[in-house]
Structures are given as C-alpha cells and as structure tokens.
N, C-alpha and C positions, 0 to 999 in steps of 0.2 A: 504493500500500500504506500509503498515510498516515506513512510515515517525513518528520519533519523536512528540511528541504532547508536553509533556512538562514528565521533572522528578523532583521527590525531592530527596534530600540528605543529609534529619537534622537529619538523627540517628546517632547512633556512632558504632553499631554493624549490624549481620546479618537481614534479614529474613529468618528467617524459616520456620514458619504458613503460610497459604493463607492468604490473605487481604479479607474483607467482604464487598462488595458493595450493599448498599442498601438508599434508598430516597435521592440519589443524591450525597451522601458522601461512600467515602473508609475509611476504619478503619483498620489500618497494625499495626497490633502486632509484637514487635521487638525483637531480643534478649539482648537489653541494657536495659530491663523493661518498655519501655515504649510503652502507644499504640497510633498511632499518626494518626489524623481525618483530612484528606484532602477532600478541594470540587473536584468538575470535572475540573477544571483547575489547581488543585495540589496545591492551595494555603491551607498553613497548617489553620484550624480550632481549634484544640486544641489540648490538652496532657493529656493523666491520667499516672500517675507513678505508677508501683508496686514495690516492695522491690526485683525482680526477673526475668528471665528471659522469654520472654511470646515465647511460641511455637507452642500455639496451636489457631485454628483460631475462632475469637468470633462468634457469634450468637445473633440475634434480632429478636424482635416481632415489635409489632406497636407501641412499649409505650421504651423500653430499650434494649440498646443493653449489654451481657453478655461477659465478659471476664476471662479465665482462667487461673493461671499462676505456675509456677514455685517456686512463693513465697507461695506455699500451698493456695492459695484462690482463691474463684469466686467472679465479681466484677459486681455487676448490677451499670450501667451509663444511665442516658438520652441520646437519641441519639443526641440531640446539646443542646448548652449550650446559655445563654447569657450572655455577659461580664462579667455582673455584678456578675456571679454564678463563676468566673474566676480569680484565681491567680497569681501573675506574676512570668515569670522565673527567672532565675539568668541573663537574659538580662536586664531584665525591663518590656518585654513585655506580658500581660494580656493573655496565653492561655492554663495554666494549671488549671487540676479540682482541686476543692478544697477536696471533699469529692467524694464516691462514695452513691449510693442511699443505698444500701447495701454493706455489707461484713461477704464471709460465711470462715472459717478456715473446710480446707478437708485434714489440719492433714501433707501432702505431697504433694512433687510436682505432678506437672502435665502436661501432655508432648503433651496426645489425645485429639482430638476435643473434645468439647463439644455433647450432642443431643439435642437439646430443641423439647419436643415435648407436644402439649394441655397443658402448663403451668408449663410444669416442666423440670431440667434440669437433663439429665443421664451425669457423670462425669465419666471417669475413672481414676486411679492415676497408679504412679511408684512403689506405696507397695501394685499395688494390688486389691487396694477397689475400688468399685464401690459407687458412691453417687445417690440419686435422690433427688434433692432440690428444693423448693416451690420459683417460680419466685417471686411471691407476695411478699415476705417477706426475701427469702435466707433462711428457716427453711430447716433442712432435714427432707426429711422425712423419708428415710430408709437405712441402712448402708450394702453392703455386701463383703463378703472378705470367700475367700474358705482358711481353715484353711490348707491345704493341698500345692495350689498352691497360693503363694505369690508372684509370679513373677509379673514385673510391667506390666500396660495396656497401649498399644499402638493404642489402635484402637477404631475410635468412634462408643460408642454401636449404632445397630440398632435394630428397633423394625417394628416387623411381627404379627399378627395376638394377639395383646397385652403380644408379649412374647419379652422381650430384651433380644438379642444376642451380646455379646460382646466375643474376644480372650485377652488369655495372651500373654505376649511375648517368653514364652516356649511350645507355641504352645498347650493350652488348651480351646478348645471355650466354650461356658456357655451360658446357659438359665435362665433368671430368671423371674416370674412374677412381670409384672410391676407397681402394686401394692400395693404389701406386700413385694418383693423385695428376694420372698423364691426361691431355685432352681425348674427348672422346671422336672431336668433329674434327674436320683439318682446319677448320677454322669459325671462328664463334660468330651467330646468327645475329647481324642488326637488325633491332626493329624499329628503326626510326626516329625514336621520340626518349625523351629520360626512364630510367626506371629506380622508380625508389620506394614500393611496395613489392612484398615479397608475393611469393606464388602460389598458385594451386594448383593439386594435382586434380587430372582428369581423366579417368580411366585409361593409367598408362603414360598419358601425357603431361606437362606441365603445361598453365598460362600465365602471364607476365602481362597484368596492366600499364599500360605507360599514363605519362600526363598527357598524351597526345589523344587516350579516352581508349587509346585501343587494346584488345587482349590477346595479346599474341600466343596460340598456341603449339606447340612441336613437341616432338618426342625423343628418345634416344637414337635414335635414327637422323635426327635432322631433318622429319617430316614434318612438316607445318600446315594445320587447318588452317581453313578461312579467316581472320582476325575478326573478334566482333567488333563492330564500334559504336560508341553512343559519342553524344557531344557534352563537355566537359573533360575534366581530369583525373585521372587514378590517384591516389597518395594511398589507399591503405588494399592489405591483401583481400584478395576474394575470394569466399567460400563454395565450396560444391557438396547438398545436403541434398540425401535424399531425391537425386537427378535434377534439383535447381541450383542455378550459380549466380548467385546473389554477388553483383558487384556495387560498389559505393562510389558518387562522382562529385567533384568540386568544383563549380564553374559553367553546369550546364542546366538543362531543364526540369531534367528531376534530381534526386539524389540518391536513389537507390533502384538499382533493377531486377529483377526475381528473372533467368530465363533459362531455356534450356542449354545444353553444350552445343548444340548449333548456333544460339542468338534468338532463337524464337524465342519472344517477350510471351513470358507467365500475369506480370502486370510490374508498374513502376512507380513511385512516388515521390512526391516532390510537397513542400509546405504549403504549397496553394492548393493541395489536393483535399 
C-alpha cells in the first residue's frame, strides 16, 4: 500500500547501483565509497570503505558477497561479520570491516555490474577490459581488451550458450569464449548508436538497446535479427518474461513497450495514457 516501513540516511552521497538483497540483508553500494549492510528493519549492520566511488551493484554466492568499484578493485566480503571481525568508526561505534577477504586491482574504474557466474567473476571496466577473476582467491584468470575499441564498458556481460556477450559504450558488442577469454567473431558487431544498458537474453540470443531506441539482436554465430525500433532512447536493460520483452525508453512517445521477440506491440505506455 506504499506506507513507509522505515528508511536510512547514513550516507553522504548518491545511489546509483541497485542494492542487492539476499539472506535477509541489503547491501547498497554508494557513491561516497562506501557499501552499507542493512537488516530488514534498516538497522545498519556494517560498512566496508573503498578508496572510490561504488556504482555498480554487488553480487553473492553462499559463502561472499563481491563488490566492484570505482577505486579500480573487486572486493570479496563475508556476507556478515561478527563484532569482533569489526572496526570502529570515527563515532566510536564497532561497524566497519576491517579487511576484505580478498582484493583484486582491475587497473581502472568501474562503472558495470559485475557477472558472477559457476565461480567466476566477468568484470567490465571504463578502459575497456574485460576481466574474468577466480572467486576462490580474486586471481585473474584472463585479461581482454580489443586493441581497436577502447571505449569504456557499461554493460554487464552476459553469457549464452558458454559464449560472453558484452557492449562498449561506442556501440560495439563482442563475443568472447568464456574460457580462454579469445574472441569469438573475427571481429565485433557495430550497431550504430551508444550502448550503455546491459542485455537480454533471447532464446539463445542476446539484444542490446542503444540510445539510438534500437534492439539489436545476434547470436553466437554473428547472426543478427531484424533490430526493433521504437522512437526515443534505451539507458536501462530489457527484460524477456514469459514470451514478452518489455523495453523502457527516454525521449520518445511512450515509455514503456510490452512486445513480442519479433517487435509485434503487446501494448505500450506513456503518462498521457
């Protein structure tokens, strides 16, 4: 019924990132560096500090929850802590970590979600690279960066049939084996327009909204359906539920589209509706 439940308000700057809810606890990543662990009543739990601004929203298994920032590093955490693992703030009071369990240096910031996927984390950065780093330990395991397009990454990779999919933000998407972390295409798909919404998968295939309004879809193959297009701009990922694929637009006549994976309009709305 939209009544209040309770809020907190012990950061000093924005959100950005989504908050990650999982075993009872929120984890809000902030832009003042710090990620702050609330229970279900919003009572704070504790604080990890980074040296940077965090943007991007963590990610957890059963054992630690990952964070990515801004100060160039991934930060593996236990997902709670006991006191005694706890530092005091500059109040007095015991709720900052002391350490992180690991810490990997990825060189640059970092803006896009994380992936975690079977034990490893696909990263992307703002120069570009792509990381895939070993949960177990924060080792990498494989570096890639197309010597060509250096533009930063905005979108978190996703992976289709063991092939990761990610875009730049000059509107280049890219394959690569998930693996050995080699390209999968001889050379990565323009589609025209920026991309800085992540993707969705489609039976098999990935698509990639640009600002340009359009969805560009292809496969591991380098096959590409018909793009749909509406008028206005992508900025956030689009979902496929239930055979409808719901995309969201900035700029145009409506602001949201319900349609099939061909483009056929289910219905659409807009605040004059």
């Amino acid at each position: 019924n939209g009544v209040l439940t309770w809020k907190f308000d012990g950061a000093d700057s924005r959100y950005v990132a989504s908050s990650l809810y999982t075993g009872g606890f929120v984890y809000a990543p902030n832009a003042d560096g710090n990620l702050y662990v609330l229970d279900q009543n919003g009572v704070l739990q504790w604080i990890f500090e980074t040296a940077g601004p965090n943007w991007s929203k963590p990610v957890a298994d059963e054992e630690y929850v990952y964070l990515t920032s801004m100060d160039h590093h991934v930060y593996a955490l236990n997902l709670s802590y006991a006191n005694t693992d706890l530092k005091a703030d500059e109040n007095g009071s015991k709720i900052v970590v002391e350490k992180p369990v690991w810490t990997t240096d990825l060189e640059t910031a970092v803006v896009s979600d994380p992936l975690l996927s079977d034990g490893y984390l696909y990263v992307g950065t703002i120069a570009g690279k792509v990381f895939k780093v070993d949960t177990s330990n924060g080792s990498i395991v494989w570096t890639f960066q197309d010597d060509t397009q250096v533009k930063s990454v905005w979108t978190e990779p996703t992976i289709v049939d063991d092939v990761l999919f990610f875009a730049t933000e000059d509107g280049y998407i890219f394959a690569l084996n998930t693996e050995t972390g080699d390209p999968v295409w001889n050379a990565p798909l323009a589609s025209g327009a920026q991309i800085v919404a992540s993707a969705v998968e489609l039976n098999g295939s990935v698509g990639f909204g640009t600002t340009a309004g359009n969805l560009v879809v292809v496969d591991k193959d380098q096959v590409t359906a018909p793009s749909i297009t509406r008028e206005g701009s992508i900025y956030t990922a689009p979902h496929f539920v239930d055979g409808k694929l719901f995309l969201t637009y900035v700029g145009g006549d409506k602001l949201v589209y319900a349609l099939d994976e061909n483009g056929r309009e289910f219905w659409s709305f807009s605040t004059a509706d």
